[in-house]
DRENDO-1510 file (C-alpha; in Angstrom, 1 decimal, always signed):
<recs>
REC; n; res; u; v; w
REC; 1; UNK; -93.0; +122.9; +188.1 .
REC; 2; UNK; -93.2; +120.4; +190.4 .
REC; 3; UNK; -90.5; +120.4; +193.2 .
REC; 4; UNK; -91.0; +117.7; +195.9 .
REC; 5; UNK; -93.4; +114.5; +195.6 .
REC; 6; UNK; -94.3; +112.9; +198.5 .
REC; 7; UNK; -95.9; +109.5; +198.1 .
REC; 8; UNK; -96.2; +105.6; +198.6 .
REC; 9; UNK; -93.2; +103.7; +196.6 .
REC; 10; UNK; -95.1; +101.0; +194.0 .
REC; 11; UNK; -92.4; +100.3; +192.4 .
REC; 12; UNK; -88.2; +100.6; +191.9 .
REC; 13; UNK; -85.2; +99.8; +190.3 .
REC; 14; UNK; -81.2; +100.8; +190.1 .
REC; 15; UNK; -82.3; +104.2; +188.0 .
REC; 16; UNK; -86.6; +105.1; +188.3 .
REC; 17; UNK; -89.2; +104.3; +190.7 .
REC; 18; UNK; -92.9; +104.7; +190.4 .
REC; 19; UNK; -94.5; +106.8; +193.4 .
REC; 20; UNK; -98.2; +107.0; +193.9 .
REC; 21; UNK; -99.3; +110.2; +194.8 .
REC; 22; UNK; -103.7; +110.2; +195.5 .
REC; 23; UNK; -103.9; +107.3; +192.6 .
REC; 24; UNK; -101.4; +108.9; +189.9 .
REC; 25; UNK; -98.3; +107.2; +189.6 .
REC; 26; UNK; -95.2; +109.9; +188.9 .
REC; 27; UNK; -92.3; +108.0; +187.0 .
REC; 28; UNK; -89.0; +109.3; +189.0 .
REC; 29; UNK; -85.6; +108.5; +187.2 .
REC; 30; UNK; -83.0; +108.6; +190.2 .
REC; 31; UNK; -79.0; +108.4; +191.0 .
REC; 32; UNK; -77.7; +105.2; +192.4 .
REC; 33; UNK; -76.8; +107.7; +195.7 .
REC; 34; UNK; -80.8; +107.7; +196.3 .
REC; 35; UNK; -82.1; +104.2; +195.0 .
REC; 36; UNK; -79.8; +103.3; +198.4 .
REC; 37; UNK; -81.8; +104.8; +200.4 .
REC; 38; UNK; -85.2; +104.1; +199.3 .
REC; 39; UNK; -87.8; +102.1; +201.4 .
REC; 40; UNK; -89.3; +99.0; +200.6 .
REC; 41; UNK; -92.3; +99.1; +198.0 .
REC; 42; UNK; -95.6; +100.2; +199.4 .
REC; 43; UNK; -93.2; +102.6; +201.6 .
REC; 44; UNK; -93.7; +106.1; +202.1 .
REC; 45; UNK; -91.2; +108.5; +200.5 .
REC; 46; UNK; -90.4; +112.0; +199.8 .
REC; 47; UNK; -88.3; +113.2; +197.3 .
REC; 48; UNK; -86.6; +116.6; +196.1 .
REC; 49; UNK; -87.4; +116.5; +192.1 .
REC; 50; UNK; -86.6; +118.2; +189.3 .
REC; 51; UNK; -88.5; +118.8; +186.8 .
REC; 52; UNK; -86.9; +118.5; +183.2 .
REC; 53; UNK; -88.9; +120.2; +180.4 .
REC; 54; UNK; -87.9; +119.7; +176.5 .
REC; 55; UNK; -90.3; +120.1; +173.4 .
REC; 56; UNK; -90.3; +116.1; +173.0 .
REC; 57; UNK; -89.9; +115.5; +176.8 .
REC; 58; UNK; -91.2; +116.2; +180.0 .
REC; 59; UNK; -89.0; +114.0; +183.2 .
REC; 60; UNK; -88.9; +114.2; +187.0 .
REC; 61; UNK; -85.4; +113.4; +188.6 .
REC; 62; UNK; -85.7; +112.7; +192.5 .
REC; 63; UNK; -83.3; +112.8; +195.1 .
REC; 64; UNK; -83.4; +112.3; +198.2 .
REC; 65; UNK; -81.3; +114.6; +199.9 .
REC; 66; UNK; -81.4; +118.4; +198.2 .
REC; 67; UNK; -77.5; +118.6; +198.5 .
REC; 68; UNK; -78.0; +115.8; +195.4 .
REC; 69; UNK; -80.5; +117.8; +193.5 .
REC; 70; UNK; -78.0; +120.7; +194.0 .
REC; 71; UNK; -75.4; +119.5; +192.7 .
REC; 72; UNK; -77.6; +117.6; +190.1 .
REC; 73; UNK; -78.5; +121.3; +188.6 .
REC; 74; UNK; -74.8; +122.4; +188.7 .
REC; 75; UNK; -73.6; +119.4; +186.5 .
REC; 76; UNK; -76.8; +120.3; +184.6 .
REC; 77; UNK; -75.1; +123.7; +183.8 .
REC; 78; UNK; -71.6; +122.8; +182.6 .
REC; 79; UNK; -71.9; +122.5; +178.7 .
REC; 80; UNK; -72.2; +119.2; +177.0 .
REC; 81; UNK; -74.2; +117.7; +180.2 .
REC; 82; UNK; -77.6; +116.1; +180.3 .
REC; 83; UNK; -79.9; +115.2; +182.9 .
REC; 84; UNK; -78.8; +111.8; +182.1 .
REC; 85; UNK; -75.1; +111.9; +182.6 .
REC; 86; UNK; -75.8; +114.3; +185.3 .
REC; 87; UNK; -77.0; +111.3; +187.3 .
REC; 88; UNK; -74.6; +109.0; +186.1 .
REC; 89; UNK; -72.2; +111.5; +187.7 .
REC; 90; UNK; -73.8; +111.0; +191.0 .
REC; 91; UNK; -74.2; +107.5; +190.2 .
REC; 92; UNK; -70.6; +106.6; +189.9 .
REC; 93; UNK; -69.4; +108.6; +192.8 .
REC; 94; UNK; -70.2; +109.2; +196.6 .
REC; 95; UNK; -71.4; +113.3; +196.6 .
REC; 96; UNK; -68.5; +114.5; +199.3 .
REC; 97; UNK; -66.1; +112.7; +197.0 .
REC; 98; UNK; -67.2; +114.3; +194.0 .
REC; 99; UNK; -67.2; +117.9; +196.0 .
REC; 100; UNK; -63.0; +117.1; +197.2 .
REC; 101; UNK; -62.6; +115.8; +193.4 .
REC; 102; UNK; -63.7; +119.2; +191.7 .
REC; 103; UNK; -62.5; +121.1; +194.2 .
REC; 104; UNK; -58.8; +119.6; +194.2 .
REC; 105; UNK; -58.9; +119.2; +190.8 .
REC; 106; UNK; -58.8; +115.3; +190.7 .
REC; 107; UNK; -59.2; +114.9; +186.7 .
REC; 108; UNK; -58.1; +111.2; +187.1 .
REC; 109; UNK; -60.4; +110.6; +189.6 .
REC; 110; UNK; -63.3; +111.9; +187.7 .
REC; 111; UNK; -62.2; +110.1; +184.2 .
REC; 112; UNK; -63.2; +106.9; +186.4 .
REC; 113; UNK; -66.9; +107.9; +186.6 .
REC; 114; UNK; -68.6; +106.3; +183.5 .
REC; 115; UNK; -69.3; +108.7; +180.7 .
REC; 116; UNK; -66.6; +110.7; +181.9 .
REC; 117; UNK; -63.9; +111.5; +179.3 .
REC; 118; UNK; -60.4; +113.4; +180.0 .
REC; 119; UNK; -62.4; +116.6; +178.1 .
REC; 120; UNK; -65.2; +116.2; +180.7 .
REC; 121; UNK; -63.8; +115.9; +183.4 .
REC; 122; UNK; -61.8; +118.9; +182.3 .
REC; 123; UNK; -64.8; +121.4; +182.0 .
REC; 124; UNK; -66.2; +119.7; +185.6 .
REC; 125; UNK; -63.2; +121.0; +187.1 .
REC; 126; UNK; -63.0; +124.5; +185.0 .
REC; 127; UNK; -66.5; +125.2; +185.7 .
REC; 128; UNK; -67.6; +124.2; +189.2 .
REC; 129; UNK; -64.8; +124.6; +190.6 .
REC; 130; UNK; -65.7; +127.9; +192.7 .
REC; 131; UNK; -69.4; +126.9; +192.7 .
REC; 132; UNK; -68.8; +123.6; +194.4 .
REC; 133; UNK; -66.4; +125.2; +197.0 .
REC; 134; UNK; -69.2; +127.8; +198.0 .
REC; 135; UNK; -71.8; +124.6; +198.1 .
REC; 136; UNK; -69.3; +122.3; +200.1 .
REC; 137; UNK; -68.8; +125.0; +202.9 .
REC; 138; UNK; -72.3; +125.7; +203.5 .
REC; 139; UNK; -73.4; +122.1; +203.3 .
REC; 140; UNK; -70.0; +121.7; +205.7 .
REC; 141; UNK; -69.6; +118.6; +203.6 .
REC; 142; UNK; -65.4; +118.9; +203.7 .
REC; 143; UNK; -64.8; +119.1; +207.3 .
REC; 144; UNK; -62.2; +117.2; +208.0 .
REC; 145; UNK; -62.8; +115.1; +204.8 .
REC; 146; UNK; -59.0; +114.5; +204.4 .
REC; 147; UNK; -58.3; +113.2; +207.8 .
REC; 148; UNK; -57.6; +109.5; +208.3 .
REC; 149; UNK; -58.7; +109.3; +211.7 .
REC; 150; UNK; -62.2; +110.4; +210.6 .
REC; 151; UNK; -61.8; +108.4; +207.8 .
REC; 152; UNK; -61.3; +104.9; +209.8 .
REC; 153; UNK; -64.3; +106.5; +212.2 .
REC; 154; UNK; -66.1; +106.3; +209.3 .
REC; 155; UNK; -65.5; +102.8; +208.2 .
REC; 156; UNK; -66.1; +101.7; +211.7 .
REC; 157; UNK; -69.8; +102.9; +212.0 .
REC; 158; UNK; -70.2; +101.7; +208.6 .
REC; 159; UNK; -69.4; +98.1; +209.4 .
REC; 160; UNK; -72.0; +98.9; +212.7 .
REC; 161; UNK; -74.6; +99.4; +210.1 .
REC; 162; UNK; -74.3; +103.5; +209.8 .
REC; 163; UNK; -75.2; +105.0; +206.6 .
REC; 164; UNK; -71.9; +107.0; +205.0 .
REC; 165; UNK; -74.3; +109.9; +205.1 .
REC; 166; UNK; -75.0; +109.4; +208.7 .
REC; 167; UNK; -71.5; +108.3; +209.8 .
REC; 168; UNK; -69.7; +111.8; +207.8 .
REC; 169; UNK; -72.3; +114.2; +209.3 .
REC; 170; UNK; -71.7; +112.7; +212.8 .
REC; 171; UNK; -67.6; +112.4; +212.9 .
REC; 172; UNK; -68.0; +115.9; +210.7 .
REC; 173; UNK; -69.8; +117.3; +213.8 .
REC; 174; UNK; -66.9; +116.2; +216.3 .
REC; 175; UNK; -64.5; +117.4; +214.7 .
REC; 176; UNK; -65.4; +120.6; +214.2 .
REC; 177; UNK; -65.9; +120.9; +217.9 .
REC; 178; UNK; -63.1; +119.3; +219.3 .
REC; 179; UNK; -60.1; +117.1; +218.2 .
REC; 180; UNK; -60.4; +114.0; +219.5 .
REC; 181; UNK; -58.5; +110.0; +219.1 .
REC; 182; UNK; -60.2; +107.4; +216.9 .
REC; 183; UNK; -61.7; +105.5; +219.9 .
REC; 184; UNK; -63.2; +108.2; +221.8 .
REC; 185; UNK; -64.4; +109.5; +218.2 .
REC; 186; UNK; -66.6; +106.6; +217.3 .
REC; 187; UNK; -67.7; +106.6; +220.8 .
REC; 188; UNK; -68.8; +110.0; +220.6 .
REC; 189; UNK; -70.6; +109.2; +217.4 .
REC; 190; UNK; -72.0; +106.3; +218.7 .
REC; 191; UNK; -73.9; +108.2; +221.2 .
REC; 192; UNK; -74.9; +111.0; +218.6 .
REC; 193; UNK; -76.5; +108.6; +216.3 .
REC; 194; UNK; -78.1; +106.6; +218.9 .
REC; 195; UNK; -80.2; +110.0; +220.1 .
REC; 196; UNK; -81.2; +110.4; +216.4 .
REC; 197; UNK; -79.1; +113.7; +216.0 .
</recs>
């Protein structure tokens, strides 16, 4: 079973890439959440995969953070859902929106992901709810999540070239910390991302 590849990117598009690994080339099929974050081709890169096994099929999903494979094998486990519409999930939906959506309930918000019907989105809720609460407070991926200050925070260091990933993680830091205004918020942020922490 193999659980993490680490290799030189040959080749990518919006849902696989090819990644050499001492001259084999693995086929990795991928969520839109980590094709954004890929390097260029003849890059290295290291993955968290999963390893899907059937009679007729044998596929490694990669992702680059292993909060996505995570929740990857959760969707995995609710009944009537795939590998494939398990990464269409995380395709059509930024992670710690998804975690607030199941957690709160937010069947409309889910019947927007593609492949997502009212039934679906149903049984997401019904039976990850708990599961996805439990993985959202130890990733700490819902601190402060529903605060519009952090929210605007956010969109600042975005439009400074910030990653979402990096920008929640930093503001998420603050906050927990210490309550602070939008302005000294970012510039707190500013000065966390620029040490690389």
């Amino acid at each position: 079973m193999i659980a993490s590849i680490n290799g030189i990117v040959t080749a990518k598009s919006l849902d696989s890439l090819i990644i050499e690994v001492g001259g084999i080339g693995y086929q990795v099929f991928i969520p839109l959440s980590t094709y954004y974050q890929l390097p260029e081709i003849k890059s290295p890169v290291s993955l968290h995969i999963h390893t899907y096994v059937r009679e007729d099929a044998l596929q490694l999903y990669g992702f680059f953070t292993f909060l996505e494979k995570r929740l990857f094998l959760l969707l995995m486990g609710v009944s009537g859902v795939g590998p494939k519409l398990a990464r269409n999930i995380l395709s059509g939906i930024e992670v710690s929106e998804l975690l607030i959506a199941i957690q709160k309930g937010a069947v409309e918000r889910l019947r927007l992901i593609p492949g997502v019907g009212p039934k679906m989105a149903g049984r997401l809720v019904l039976e990850l709810k708990e599961k996805v609460l439990s993985l959202a407070e130890m990733t700490e991926v819902l601190v402060k999540t529903e605060n519009p200050i952090s929210d605007d925070a956010i969109s600042a260091l975005m439009n400074l070239g910030y990653s979402q990933r990096e920008a929640q993680k930093a503001i998420g830091q603050i906050l927990k910390e210490e309550a602070c205004t939008i302005e000294a918020l970012i510039k707190k942020a500013l000065q966390m991302l620029s040490k690389g922490n």
